[in-house]
C-alpha positions as CSV (number, residue, x, y, z in Angstrom):
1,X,6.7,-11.1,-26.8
2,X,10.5,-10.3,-27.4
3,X,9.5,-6.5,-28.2
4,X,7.5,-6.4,-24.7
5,X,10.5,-7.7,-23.0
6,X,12.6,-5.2,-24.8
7,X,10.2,-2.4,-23.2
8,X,10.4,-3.8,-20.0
9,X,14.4,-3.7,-19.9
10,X,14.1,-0.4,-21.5
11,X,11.8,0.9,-18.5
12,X,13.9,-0.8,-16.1
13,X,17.4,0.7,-17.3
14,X,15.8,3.9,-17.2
15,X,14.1,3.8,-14.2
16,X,17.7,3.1,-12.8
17,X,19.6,5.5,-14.6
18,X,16.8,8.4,-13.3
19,X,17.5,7.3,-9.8
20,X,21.4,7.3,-10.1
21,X,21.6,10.7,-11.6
22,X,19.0,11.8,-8.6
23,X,21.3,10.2,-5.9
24,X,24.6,11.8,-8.0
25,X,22.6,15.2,-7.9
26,X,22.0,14.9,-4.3
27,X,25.6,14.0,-4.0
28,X,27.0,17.2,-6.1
29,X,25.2,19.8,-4.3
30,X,27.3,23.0,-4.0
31,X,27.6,24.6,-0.6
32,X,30.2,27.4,-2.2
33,X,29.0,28.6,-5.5
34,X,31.9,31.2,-6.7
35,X,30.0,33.1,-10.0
36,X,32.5,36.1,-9.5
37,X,35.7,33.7,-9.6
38,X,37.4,35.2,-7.0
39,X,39.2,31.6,-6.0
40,X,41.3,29.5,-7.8
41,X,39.0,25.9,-8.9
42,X,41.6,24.1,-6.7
43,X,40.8,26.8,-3.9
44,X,37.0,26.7,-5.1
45,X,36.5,22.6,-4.6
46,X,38.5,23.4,-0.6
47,X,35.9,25.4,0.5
48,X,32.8,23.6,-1.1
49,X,34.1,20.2,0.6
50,X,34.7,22.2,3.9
51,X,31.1,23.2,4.0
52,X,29.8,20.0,3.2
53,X,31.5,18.5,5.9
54,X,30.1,20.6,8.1
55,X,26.8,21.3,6.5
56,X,26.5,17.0,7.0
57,X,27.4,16.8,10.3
58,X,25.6,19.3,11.3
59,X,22.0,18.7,9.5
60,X,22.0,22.5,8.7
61,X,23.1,24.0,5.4
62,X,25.9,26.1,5.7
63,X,26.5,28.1,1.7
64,X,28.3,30.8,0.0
65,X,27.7,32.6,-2.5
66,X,30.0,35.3,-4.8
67,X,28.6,37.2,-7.5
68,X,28.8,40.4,-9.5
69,X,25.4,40.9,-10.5
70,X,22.1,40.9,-7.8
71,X,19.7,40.9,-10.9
72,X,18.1,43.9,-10.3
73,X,17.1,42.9,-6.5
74,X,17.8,44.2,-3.2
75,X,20.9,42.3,-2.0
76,X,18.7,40.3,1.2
77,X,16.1,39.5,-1.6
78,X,18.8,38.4,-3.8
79,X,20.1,36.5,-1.1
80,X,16.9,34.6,0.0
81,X,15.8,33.6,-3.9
82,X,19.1,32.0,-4.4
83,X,18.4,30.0,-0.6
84,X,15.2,29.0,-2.3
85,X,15.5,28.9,-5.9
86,X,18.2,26.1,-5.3
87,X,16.2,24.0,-2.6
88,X,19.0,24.6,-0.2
89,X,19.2,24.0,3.4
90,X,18.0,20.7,5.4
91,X,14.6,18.8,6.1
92,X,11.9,19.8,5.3
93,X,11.9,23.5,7.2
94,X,15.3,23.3,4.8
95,X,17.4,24.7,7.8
96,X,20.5,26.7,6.8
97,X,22.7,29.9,6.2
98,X,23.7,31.3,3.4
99,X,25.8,34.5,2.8
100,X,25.6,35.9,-0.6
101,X,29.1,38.5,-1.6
102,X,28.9,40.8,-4.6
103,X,32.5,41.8,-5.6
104,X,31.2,44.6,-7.3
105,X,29.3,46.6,-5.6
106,X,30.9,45.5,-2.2
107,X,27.6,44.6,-0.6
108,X,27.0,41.3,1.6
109,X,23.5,39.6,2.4
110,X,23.0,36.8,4.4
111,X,19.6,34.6,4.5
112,X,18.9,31.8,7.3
113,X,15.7,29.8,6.8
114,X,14.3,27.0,9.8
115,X,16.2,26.5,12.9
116,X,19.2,28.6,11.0
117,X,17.2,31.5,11.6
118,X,17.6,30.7,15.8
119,X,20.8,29.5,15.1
120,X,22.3,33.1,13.7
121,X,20.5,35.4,16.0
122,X,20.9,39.2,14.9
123,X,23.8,39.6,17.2
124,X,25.3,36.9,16.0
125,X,25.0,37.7,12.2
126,X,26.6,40.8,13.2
127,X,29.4,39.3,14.9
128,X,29.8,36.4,12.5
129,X,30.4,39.2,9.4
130,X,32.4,41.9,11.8
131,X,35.3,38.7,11.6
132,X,34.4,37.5,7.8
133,X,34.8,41.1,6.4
134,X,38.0,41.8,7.6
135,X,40.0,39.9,5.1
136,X,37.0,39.8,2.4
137,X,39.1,42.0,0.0
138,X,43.0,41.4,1.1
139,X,43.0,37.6,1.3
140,X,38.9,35.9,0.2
141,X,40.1,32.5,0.7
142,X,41.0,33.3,4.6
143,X,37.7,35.2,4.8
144,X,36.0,32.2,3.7
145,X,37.5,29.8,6.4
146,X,36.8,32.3,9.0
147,X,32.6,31.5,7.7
148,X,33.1,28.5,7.5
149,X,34.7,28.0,10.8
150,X,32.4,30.5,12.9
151,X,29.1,28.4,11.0
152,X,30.5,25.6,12.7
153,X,31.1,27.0,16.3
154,X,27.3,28.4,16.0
155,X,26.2,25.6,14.8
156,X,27.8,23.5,17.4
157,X,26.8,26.3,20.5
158,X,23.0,26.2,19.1
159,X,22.8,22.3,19.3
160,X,23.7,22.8,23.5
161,X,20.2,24.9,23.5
162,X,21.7,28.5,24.1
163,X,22.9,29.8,20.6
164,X,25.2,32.8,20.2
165,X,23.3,35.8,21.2
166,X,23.3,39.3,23.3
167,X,25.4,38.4,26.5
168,X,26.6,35.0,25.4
169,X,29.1,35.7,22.5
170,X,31.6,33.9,21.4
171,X,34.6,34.7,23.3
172,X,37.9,36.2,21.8
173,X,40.8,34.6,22.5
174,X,43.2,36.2,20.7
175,X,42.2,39.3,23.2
176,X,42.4,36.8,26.1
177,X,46.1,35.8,25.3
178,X,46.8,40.0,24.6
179,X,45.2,40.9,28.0
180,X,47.0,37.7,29.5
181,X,50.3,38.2,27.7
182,X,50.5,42.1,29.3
183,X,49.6,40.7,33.0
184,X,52.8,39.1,32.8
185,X,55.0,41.3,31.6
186,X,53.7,44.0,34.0
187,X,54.2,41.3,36.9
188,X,57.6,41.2,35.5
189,X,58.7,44.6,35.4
190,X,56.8,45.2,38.6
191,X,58.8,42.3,40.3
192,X,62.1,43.8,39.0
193,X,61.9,47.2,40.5
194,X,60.5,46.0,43.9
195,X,63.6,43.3,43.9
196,X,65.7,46.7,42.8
197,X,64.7,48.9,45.3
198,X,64.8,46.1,48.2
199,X,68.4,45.4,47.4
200,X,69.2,48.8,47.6
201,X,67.8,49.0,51.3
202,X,69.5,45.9,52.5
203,X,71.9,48.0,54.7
204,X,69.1,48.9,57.1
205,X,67.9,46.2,59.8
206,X,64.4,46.0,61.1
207,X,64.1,47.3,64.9
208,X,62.5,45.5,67.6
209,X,60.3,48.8,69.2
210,X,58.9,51.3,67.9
211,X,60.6,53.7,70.0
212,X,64.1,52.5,68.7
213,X,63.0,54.5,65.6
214,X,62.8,58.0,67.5
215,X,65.6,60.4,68.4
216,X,65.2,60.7,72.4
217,X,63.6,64.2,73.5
218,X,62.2,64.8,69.9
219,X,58.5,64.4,70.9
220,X,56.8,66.0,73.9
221,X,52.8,66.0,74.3
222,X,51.9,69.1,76.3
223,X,48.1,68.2,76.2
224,X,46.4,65.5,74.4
225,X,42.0,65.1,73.7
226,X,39.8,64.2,71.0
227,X,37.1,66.4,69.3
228,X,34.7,65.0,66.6
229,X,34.6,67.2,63.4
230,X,32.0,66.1,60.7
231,X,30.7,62.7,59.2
232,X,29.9,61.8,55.8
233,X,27.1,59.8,54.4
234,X,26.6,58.9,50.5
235,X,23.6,58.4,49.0
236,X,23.6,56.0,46.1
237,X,20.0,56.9,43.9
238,X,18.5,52.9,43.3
239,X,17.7,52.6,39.5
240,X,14.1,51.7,38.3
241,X,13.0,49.8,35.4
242,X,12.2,52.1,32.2
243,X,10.6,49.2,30.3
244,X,12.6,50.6,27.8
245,X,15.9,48.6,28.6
246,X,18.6,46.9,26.1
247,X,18.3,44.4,23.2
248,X,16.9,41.1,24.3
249,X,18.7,39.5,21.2
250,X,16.4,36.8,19.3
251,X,16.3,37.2,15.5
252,X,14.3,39.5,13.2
253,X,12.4,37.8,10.4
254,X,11.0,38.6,6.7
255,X,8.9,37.0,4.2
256,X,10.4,36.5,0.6
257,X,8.5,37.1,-2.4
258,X,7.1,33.6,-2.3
259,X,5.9,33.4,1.3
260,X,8.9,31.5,2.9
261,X,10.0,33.0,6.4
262,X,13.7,34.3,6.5
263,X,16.1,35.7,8.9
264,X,18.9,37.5,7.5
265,X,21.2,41.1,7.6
266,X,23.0,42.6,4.5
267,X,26.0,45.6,4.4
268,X,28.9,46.5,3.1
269,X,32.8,45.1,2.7
């Protein structure tokens, strides 16, 4: 009796200790997985905690991924077996991003599974890494934020129902302040050479009449009609619809090697 009761504890602490280490799994899931160690840990444990915050608040996985080696795989199938191979992303369509960065050879893949895959439209994945790769080799730790920050504000645009795509990017604001910035200067200098030029014409006083402007006897009309010489009429050609026409945006998808669908875009830094 007192070696069945033994079993039972036994069975019972381990049931228990199999669920903690699940939930302390769960809880240690990394969202930035640095293989090349290109950060510092300190640096490392930053950006993992910023994409969890997001990545939780969001219900959408946002990762990233460095690496020197793509294991003999293209860099988008590299990109989507890591996605998969690590059960990332959220509920069951396990929605998410990630972008994967090899160090060495310079090339980038990104892979977006679910409602990521609407979420980061082409455009948008091509917008997203014309800002990351800027500062990918100078300063990585910048480069990172700048994901992690641009996830967020696609994540967030997506969740109003009109994600980031052709015709409704995200806008610029550094350009806005430039273009703003230059209106006023030129105001300014425009301002200071009109004020200029009217203080040097403050000796002359308006006239009531017209006639007060003309010398008397300097203009004689000796005969005075009209005669009509041409007109002119444009002719604007209307356009017609080639069928052809421009992007409509939307995403281009894949299937990986195991049959899950995948968005994604790859290049180089």
């Amino acid at each position: 009796m007192r070696n069945k009761a033994i079993t039972i504890i036994m069975a019972l602490l381990l049931t228990l200790g199999l669920a903690a280490g699940s939930s302390f799994a769960a809880e240690k899931t990394s969202y930035f997985i640095d293989d090349a160690s290109i950060v510092s840990s300190e640096t490392q444990k930053e950006i993992d905690s910023r994409l969890a915050d997001i990545s939780k608040a969001q219900k959408s996985g946002v990762y990233l991924m460095t690496t020197d080696d793509f294991q003999g795989m293209t860099p988008q199938e590299f990109a989507d077996f890591v996605y998969e191979e690590n059960g990332m992303g959220y509920g069951s369509s396990h929605d998410g991003i990630i972008l994967v960065l090899n160090y060495d050879s310079g090339d980038w893949a990104i892979s977006t599974t679910g409602s990521g895959i609407s979420t980061y439209t082409d455009a948008g994945q091509e917008y997203l890494m014309e800002n990351v790769t800027k500062d990918l080799r100078e300063d990585p730790p910048a480069a990172f934020s700048v994901y992690a920050d641009l996830c967020e504000d696609f994540l967030i645009q997506a969740a109003k129902g009109k994600p980031y795509d052709v015709g409704n990017m995200p806008k610029d604001f550094n350009l806005l302040i430039d273009i703003a910035i230059g209106i006023v200067i030129g105001l300014l200098i425009a301002y200071a050479i009109v004020k200029r030029q009217k203080d040097a014409l403050r000796s002359v006083r308006r006239r009531v009449a017209a006639k007060e402007y003309m010398r008397p006897g300097s203009l004689k009309l000796t005969a005075q009609n009209e005669q009509y010489l041409y007109n002119t009429v444009d002719r604007i050609e209307k356009e017609t619809s080639s069928g052809g026409g421009s992007s409509s945006g939307g995403s281009t998808t894949h299937t990986s090697s195991s049959g899950t669908t995948h968005g994604g875009s790859s290049g180089k830094f």
